[in-house]
DSSP file (Angstrom, degrees, kcal/mol; ACC not computed):
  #  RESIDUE AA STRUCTURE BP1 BP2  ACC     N-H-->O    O-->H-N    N-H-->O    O-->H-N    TCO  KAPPA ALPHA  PHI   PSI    X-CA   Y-CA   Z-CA
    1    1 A X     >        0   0    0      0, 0.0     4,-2.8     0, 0.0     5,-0.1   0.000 360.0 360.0 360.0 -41.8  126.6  150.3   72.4
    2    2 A X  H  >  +     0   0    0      2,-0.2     4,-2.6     1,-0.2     5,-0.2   0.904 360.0  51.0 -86.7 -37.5  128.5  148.1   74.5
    3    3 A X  H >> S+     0   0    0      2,-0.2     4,-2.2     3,-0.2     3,-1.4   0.960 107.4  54.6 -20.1 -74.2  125.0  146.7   76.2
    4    4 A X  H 3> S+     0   0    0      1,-0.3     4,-2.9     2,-0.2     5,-0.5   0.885 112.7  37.8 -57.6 -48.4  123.7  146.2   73.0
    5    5 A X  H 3X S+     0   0    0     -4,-2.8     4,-0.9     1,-0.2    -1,-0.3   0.754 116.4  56.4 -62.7 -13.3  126.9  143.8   71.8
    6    6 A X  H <X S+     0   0    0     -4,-2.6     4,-1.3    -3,-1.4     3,-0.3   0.987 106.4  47.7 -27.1 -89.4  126.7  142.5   75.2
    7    7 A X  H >X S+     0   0    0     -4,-2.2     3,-2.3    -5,-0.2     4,-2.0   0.920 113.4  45.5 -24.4 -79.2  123.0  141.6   74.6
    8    8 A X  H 3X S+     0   0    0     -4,-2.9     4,-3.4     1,-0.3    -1,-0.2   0.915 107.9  60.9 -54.8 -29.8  123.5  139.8   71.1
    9    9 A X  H 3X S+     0   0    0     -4,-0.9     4,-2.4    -5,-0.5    -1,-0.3   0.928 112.3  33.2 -66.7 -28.3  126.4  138.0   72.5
   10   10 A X  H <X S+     0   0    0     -3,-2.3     4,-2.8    -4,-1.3     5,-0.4   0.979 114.9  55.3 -87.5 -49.1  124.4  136.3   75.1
   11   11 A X  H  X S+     0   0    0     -4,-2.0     4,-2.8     1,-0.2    -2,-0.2   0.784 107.2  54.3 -83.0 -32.8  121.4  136.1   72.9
   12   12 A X  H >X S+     0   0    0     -4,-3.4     4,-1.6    -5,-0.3     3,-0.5   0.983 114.5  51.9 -42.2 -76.3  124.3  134.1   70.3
   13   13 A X  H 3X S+     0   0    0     -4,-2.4     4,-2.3     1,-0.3    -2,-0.2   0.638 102.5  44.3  43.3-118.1  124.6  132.1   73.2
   14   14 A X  H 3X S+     0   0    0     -4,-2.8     4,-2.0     2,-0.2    -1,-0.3   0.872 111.2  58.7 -63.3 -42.1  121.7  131.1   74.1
   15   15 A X  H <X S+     0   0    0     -4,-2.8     4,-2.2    -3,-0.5    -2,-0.2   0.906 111.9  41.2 -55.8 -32.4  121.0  130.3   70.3
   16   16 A X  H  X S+     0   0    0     -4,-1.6     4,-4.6     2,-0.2    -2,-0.2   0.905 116.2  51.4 -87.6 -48.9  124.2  127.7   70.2
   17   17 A X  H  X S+     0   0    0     -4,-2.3     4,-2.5    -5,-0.2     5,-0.4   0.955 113.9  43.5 -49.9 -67.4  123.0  126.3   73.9
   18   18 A X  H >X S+     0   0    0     -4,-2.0     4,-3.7     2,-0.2     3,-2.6   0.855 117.0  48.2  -9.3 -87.7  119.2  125.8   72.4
   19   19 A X  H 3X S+     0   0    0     -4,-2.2     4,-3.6     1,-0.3     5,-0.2   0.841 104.9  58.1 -26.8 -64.0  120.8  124.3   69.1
   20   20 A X  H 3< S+     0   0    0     -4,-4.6    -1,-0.3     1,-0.2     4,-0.3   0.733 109.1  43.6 -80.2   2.5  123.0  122.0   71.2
   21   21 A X  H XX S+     0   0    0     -3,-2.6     4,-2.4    -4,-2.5     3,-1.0   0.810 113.0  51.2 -89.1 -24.4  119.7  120.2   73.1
   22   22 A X  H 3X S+     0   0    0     -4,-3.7     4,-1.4    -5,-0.4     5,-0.5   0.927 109.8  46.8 -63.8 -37.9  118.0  119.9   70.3
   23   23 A X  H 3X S+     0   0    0     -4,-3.6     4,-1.9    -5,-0.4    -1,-0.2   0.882 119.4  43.4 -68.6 -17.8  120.9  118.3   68.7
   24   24 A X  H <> S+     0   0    0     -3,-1.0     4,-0.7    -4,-0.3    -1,-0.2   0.811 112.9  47.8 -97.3 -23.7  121.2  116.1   71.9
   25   25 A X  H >X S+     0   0    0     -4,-2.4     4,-3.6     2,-0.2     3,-0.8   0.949 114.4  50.4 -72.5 -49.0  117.6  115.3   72.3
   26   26 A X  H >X S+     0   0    0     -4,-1.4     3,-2.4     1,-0.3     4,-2.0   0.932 104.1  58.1 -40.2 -78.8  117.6  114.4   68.3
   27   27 A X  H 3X S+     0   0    0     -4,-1.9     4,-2.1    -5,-0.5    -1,-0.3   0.710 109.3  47.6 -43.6 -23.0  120.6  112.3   69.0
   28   28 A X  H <<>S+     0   0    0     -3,-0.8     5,-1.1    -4,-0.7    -1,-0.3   0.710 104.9  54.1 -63.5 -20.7  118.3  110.3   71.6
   29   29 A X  H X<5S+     0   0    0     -4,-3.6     3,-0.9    -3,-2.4    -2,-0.2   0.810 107.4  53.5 -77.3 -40.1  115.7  110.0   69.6
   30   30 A X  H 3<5S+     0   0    0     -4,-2.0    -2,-0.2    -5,-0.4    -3,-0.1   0.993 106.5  51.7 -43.2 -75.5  118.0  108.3   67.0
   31   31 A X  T 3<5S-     0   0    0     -4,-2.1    -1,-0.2    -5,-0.3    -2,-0.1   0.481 116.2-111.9-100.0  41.5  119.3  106.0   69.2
   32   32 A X  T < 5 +     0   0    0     -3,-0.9    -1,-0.2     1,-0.2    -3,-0.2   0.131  49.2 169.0 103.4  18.4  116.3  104.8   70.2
   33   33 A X      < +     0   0    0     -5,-1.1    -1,-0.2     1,-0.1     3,-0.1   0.152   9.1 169.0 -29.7 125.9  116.0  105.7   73.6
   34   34 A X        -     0   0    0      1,-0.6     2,-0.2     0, 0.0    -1,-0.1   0.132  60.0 -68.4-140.3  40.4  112.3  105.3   75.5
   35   35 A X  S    S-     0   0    0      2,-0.0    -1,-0.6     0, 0.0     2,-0.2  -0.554  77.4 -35.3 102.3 165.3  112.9  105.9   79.0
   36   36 A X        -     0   0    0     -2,-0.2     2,-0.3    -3,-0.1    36,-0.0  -0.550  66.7-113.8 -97.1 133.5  114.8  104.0   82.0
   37   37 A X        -     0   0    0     -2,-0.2     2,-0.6     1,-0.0    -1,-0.1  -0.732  26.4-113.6 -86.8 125.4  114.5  100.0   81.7
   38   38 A X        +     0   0    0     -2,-0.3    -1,-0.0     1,-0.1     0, 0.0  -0.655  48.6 164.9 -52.0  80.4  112.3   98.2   84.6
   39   39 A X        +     0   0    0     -2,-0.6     2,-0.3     0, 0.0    -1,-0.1   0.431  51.9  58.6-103.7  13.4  115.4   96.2   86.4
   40   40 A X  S    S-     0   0    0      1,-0.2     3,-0.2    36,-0.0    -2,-0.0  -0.910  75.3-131.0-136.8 161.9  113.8   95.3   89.6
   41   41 A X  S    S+     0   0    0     -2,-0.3     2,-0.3     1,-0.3    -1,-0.2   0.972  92.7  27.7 -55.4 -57.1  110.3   93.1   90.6
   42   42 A X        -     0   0    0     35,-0.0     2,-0.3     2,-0.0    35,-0.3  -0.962  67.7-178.9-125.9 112.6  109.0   95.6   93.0
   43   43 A X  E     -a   77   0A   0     33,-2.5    35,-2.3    -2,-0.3     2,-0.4  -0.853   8.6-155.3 -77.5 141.1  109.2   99.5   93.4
   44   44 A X  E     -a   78   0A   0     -2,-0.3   107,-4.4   105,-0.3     2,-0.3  -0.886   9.6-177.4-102.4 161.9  108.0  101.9   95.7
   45   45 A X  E     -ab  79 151A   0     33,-3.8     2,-1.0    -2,-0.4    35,-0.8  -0.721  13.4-155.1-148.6 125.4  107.3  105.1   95.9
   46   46 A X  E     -ab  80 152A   0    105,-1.7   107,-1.9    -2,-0.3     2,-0.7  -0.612   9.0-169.2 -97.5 130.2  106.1  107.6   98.4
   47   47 A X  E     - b   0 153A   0     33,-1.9    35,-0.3    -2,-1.0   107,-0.2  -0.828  14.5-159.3-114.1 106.7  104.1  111.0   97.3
   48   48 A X        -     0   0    0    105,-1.2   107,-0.3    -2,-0.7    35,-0.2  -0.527   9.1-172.5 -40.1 124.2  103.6  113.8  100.3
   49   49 A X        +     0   0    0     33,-1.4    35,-0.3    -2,-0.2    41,-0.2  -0.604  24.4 152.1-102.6  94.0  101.3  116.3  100.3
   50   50 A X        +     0   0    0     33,-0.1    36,-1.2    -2,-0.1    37,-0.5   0.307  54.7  96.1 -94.9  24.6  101.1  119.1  103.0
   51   51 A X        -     0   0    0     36,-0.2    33,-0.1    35,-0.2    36,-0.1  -0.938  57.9-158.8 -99.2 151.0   99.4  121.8  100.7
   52   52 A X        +     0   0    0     -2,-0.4     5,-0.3    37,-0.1    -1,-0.1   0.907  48.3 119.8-100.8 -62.6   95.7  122.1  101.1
   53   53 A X    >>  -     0   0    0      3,-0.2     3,-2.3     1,-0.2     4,-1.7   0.409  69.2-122.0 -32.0 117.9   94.8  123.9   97.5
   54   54 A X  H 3> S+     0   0    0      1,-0.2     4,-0.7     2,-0.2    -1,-0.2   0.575 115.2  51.8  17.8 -64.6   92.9  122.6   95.2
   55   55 A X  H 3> S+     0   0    0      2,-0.2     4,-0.7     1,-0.2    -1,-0.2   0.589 110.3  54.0-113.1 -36.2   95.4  122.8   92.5
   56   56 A X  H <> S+     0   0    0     -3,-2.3     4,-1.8   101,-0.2    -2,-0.2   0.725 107.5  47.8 -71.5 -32.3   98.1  120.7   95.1
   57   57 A X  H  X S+     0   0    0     -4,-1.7     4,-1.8    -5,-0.3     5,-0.2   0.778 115.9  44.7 -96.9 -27.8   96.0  118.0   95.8
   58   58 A X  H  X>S+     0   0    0     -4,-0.7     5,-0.6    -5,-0.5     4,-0.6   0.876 118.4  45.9 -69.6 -32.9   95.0  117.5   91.4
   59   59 A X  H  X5S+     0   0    0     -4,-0.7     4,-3.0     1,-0.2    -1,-0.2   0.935 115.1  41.3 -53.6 -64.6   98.4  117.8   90.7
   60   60 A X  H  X5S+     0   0    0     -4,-1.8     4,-1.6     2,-0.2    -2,-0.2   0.628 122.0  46.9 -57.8 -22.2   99.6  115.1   93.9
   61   61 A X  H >X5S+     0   0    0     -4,-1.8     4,-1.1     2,-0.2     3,-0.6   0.851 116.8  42.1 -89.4 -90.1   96.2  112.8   92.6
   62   62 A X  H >X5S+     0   0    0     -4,-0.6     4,-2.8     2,-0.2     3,-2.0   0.718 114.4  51.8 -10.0 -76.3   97.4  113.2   88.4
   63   63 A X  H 3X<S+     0   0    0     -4,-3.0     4,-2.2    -5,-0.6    -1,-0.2   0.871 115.8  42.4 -39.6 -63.8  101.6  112.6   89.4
   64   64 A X  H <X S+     0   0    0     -4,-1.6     4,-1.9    -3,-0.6    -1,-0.3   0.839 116.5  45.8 -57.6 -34.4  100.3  109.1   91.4
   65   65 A X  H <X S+     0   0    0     -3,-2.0     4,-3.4    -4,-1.1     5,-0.3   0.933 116.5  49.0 -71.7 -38.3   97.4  107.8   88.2
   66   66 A X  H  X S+     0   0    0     -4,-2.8     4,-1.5    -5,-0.3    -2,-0.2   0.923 113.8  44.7 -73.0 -25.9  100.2  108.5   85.8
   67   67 A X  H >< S+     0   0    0     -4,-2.2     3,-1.7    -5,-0.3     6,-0.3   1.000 113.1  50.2 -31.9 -84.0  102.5  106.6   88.0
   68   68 A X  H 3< S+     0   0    0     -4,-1.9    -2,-0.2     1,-0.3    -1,-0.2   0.698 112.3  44.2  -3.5 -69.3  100.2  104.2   88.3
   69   69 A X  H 3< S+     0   0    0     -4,-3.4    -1,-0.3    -5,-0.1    -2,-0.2   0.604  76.0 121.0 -82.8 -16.7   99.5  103.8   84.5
   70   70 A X    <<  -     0   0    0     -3,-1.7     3,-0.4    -4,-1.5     4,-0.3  -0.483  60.7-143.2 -28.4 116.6  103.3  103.9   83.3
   71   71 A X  S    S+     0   0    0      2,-0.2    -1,-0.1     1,-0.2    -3,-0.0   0.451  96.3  67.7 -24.5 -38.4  103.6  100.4   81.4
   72   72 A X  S    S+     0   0    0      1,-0.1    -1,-0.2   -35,-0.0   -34,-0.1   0.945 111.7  34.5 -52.4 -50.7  107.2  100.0   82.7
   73   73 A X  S >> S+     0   0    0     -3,-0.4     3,-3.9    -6,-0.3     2,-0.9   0.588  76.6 141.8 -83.4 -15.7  105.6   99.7   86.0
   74   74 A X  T 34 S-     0   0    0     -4,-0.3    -3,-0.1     1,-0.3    -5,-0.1  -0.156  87.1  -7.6 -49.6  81.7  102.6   98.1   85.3
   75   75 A X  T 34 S+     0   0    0     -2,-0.9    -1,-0.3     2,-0.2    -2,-0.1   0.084 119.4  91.6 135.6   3.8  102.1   95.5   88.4
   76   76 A X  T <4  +     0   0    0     -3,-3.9   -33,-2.5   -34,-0.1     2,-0.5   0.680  68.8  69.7 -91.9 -11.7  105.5   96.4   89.6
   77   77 A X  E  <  -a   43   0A   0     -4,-0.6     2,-0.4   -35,-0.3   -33,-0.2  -0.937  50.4-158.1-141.6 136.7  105.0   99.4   92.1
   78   78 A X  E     -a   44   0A   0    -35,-2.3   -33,-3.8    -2,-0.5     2,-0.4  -0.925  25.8-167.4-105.7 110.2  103.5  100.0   95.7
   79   79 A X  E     -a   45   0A   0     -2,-0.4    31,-1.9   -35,-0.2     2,-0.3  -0.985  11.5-167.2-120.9 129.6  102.5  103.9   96.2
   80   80 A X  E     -a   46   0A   0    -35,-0.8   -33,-1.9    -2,-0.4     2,-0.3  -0.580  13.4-160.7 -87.3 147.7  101.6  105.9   99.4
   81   81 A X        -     0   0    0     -2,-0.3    31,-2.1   -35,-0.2     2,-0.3  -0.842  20.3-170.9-145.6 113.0  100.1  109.2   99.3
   82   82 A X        -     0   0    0     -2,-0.3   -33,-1.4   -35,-0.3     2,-0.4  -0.846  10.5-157.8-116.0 125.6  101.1  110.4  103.4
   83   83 A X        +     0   0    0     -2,-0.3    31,-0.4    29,-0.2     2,-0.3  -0.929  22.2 159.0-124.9 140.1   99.2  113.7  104.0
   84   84 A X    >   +     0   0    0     -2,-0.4     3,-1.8   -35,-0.3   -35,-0.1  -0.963  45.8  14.7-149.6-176.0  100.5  116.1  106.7
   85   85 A X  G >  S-     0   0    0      1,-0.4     3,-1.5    -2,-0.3   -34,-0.1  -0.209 131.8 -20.3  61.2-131.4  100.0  119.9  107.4
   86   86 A X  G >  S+     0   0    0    -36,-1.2     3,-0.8     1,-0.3    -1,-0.4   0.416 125.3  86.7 -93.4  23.0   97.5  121.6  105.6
   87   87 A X  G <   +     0   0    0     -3,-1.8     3,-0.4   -37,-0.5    -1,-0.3   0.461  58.4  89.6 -71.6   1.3   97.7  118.7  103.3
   88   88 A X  G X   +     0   0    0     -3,-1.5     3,-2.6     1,-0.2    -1,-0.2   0.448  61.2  89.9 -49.1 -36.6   95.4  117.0  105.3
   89   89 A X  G X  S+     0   0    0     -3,-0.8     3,-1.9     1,-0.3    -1,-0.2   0.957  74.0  77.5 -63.5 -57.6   92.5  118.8  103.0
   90   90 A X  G 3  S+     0   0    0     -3,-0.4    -1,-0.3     1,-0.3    -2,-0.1   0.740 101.6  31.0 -32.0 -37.4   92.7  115.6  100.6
   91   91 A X  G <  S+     0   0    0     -3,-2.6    38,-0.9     2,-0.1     2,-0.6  -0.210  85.6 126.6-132.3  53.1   91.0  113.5  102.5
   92   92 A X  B X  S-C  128   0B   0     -3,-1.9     3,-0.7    36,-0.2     5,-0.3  -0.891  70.4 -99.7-106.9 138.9   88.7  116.0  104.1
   93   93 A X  T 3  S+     0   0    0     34,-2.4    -2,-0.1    -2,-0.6    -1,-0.0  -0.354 106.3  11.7 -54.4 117.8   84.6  114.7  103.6
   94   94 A X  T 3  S+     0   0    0     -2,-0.1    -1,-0.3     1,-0.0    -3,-0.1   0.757  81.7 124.9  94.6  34.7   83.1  116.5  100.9
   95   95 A X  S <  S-     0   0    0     -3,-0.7    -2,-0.1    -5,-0.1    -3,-0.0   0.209  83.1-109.7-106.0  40.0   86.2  118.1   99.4
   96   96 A X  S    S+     0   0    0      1,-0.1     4,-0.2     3,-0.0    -3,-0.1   0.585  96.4  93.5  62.6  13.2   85.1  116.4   95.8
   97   97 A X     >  +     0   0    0     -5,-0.3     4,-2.3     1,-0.1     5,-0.4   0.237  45.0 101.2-116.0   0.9   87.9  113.9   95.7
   98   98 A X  H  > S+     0   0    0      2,-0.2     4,-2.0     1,-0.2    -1,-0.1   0.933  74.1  54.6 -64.2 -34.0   86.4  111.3   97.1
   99   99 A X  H >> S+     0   0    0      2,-0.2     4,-1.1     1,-0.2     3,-0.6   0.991 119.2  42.6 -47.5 -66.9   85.4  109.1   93.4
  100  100 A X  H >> S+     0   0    0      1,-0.2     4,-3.6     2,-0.2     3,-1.1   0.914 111.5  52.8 -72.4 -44.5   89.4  109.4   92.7
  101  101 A X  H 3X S+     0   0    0     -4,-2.3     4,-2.4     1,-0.3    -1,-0.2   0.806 110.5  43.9 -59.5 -47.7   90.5  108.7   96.1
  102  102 A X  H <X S+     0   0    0     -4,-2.0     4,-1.6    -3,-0.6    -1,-0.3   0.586 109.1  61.7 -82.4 -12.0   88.6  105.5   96.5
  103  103 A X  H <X S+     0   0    0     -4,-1.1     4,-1.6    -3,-1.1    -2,-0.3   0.948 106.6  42.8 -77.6 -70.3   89.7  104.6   92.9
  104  104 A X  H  < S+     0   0    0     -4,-3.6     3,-0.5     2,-0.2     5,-0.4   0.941 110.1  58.9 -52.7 -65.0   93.5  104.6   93.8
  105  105 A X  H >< S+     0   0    0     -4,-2.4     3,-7.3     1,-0.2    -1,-0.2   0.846 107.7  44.7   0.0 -82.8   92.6  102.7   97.1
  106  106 A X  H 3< S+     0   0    0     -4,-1.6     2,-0.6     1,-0.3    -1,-0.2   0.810 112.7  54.1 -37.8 -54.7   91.0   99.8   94.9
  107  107 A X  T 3< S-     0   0    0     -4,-1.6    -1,-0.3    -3,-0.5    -2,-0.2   0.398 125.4-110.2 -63.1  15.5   94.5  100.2   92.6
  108  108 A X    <   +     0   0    0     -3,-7.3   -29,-0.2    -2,-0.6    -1,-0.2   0.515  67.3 151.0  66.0  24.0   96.2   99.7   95.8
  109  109 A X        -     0   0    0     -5,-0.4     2,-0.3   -31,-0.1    -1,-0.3  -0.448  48.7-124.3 -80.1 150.6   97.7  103.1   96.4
  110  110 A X        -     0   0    0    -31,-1.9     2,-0.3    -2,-0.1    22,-0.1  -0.716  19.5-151.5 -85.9 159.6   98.0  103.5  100.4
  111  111 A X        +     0   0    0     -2,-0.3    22,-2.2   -31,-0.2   -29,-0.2  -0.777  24.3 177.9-149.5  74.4   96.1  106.6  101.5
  112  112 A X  E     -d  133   0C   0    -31,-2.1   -29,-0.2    -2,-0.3     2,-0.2  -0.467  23.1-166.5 -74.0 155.0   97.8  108.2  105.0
  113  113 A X  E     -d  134   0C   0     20,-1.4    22,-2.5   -31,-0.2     2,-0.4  -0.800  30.3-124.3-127.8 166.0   97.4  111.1  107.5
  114  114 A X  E  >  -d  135   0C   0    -31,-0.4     4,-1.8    -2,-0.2    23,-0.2  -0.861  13.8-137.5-130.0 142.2   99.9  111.8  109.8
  115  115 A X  H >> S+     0   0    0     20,-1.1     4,-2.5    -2,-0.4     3,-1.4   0.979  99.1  56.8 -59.6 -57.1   98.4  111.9  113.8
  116  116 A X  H 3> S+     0   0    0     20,-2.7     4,-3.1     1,-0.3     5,-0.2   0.881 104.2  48.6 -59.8 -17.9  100.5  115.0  114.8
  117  117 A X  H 3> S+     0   0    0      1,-0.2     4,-1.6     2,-0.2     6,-0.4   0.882 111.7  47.0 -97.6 -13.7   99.2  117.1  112.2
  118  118 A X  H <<>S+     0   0    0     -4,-1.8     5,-1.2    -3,-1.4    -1,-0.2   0.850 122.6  42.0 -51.4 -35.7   95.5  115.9  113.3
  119  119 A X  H ><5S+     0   0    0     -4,-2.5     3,-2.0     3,-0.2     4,-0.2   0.959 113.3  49.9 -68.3 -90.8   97.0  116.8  117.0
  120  120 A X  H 3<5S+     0   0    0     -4,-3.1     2,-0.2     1,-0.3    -3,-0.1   0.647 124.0  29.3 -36.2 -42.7   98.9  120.2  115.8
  121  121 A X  T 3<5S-     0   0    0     -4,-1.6    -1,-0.3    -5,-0.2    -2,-0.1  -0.475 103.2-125.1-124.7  64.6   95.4  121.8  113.9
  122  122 A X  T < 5 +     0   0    0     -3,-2.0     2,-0.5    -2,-0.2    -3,-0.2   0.277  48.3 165.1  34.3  43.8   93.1  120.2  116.0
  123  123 A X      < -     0   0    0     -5,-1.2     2,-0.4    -6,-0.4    -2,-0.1  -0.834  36.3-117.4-111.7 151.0   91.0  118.4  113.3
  124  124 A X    >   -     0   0    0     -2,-0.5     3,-5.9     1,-0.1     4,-0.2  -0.611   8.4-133.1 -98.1 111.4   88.7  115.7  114.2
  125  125 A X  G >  S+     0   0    0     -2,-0.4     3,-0.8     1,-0.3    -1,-0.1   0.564 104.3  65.8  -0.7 -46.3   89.2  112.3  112.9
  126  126 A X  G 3  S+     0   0    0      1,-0.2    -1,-0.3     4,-0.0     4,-0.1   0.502  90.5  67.0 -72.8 -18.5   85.3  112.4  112.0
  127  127 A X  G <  S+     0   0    0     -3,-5.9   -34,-2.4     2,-0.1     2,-0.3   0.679  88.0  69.8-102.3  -9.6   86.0  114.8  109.8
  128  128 A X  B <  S-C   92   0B   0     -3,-0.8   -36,-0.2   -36,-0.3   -37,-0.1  -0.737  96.0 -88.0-106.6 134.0   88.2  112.7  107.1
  129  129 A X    >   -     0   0    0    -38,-0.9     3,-2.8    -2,-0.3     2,-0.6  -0.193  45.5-132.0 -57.1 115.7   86.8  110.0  104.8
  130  130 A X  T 3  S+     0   0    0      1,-0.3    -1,-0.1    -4,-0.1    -3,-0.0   0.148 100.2  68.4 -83.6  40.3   87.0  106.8  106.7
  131  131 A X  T 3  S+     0   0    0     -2,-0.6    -1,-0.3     2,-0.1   -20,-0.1   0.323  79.5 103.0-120.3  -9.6   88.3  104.7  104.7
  132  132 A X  S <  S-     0   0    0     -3,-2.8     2,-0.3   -41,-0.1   -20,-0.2   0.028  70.4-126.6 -94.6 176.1   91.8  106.8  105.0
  133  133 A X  E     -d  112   0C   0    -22,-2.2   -20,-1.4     2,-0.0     2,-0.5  -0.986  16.8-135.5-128.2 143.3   94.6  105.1  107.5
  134  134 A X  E     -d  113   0C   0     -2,-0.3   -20,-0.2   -22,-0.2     2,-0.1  -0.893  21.0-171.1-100.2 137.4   96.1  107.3  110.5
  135  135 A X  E     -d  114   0C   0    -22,-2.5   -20,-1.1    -2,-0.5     3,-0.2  -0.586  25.6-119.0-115.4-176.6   99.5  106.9  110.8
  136  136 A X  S    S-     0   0    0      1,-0.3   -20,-2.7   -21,-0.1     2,-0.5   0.968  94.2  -0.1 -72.1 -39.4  101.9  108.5  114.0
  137  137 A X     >  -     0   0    0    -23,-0.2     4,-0.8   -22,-0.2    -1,-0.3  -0.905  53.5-150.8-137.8 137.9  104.0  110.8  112.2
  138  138 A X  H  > S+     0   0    0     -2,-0.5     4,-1.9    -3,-0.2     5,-0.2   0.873 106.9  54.1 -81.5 -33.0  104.1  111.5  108.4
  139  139 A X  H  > S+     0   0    0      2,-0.2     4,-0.8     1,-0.1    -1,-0.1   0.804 111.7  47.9 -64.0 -34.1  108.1  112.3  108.9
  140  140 A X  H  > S+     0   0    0      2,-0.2     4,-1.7     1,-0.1    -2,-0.2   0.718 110.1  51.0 -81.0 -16.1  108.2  108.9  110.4
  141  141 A X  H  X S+     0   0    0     -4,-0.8     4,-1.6     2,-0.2    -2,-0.2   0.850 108.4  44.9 -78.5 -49.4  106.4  107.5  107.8
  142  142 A X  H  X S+     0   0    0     -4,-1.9     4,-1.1     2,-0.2    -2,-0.2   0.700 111.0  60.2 -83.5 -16.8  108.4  108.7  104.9
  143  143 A X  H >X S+     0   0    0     -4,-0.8     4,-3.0    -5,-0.2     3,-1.0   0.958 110.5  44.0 -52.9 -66.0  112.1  107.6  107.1
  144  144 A X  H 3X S+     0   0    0     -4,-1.7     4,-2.2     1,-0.3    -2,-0.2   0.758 114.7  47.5 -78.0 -14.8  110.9  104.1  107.2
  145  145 A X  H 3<>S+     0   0    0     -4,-1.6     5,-3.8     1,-0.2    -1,-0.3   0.824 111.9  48.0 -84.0 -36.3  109.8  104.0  103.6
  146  146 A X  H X<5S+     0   0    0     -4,-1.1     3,-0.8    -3,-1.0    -1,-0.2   0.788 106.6  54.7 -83.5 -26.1  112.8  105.5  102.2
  147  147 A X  H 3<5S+     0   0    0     -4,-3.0     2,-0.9     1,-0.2    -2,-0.2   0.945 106.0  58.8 -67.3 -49.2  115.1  103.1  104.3
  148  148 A X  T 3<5S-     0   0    0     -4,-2.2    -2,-0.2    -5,-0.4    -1,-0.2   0.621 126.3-107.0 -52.7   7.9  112.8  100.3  102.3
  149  149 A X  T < 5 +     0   0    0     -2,-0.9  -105,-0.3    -3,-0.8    -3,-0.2   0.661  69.1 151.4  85.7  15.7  114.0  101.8   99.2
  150  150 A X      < -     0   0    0     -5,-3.8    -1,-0.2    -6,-0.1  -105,-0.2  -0.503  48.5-110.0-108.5 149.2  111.0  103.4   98.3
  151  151 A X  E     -b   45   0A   0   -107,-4.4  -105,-1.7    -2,-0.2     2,-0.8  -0.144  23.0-137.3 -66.2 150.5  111.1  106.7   96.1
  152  152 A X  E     -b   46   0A   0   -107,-0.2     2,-0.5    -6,-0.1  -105,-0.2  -0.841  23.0-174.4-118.4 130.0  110.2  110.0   97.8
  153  153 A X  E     +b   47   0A   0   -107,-1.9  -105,-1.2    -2,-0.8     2,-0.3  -0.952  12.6 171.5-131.1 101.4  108.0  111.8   95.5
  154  154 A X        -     0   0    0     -2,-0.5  -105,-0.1  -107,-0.2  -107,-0.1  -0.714  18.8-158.6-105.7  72.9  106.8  115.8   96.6
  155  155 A X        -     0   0    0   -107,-0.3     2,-0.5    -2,-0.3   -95,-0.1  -0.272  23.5-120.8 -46.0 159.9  105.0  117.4   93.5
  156  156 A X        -     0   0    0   -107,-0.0     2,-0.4     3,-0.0    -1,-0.1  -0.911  25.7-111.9-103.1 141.0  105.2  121.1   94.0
  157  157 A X        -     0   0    0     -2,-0.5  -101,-0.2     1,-0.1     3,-0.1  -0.551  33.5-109.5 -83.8 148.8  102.3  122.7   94.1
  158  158 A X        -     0   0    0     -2,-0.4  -103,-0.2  -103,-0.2    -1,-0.1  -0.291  29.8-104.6 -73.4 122.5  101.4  124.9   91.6
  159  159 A X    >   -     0   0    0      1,-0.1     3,-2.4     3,-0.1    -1,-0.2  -0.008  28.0-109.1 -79.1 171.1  101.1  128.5   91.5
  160  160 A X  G >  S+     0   0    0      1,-0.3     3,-1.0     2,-0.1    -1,-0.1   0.713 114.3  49.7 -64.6 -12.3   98.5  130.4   91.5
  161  161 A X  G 3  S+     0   0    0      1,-0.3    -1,-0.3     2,-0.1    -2,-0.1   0.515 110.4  55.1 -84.2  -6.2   98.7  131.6   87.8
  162  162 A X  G <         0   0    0     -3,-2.4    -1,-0.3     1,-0.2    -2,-0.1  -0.199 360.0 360.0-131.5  32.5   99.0  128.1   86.6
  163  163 A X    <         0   0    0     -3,-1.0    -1,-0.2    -5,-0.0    -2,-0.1   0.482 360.0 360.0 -83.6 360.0   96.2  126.6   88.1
């Protein structure tokens, strides 16, 4: 008995918490909200990937076009994509990414690998689309970019049930 009024009391709750974001998102929509105002010339932002999957690398490629394509930003933002670990697999020859890869290139995304992690799992240079840039350190890469002000951007990769 005391569960159950337990139970309905959180489930009450939960109903008035619900209620009050809808009531708060409604009140944004009201007063006309659309998103964070563009107050500077130039952003950056850099987006990491060390997971290898499939599913990590579509996400990391999606998060950066939609960047990309944001209208706020539109001629305003400089993006890096810095690969280390097994995140390395993006820009591995023949992994089917190559069309998209070379498409951000042209849109002026930079497209890094990090040396140590060529070093640490002993893949060959040859083995990576050569159009990609080796850099020393992918840790070192994303320091100096974030002292330049630029955003640091990790999608998570996606589990497996939600690929």
């Amino acid at each position: 008995m005391e569960r159950n009024l337990m139970s309905r009391r959180w489930a009450a709750g939960a109903l008035v918490a619900g209620l009050a974001l809808v009531a708060a998102g409604n009140a944004a929509a009201a007063s006309g909200f659309s998103g964070a105002k563009p107050t500077k010339a130039h952003y950056g932002a850099i987006f990491q990937i060390d997971a290898g999957s499939e599913g990590a690398i579509k996400k990391t490629l999606t998060n950066i076009e939609n960047l990309l394509h944001d209208p706020r930003l539109k001629g305003k933002v400089k993006i890096e994509l810095i690969a280390n670990s097994k995140g390395f697999a993006v820009y591995v020859k023949g992994n089917g990414f190559e069309k998209r890869l070379r498409e951000l290139q042209k849109d002026g995304v930079i497209l890094a690998q990090c040396s140590n992690t060529l070093h640490e799992l002993h893949v060959d240079r040859n083995d990576l689309y050569p159009f990609i840039s080796v850099v020393p350190s992918g840790m070192g890469e994303i320091t100096i970019r974030e002292a330049q002000g630029w955003a640091y951007i990790h999608p998570t990769p996606p589990s497996p049930n939600n690929l």
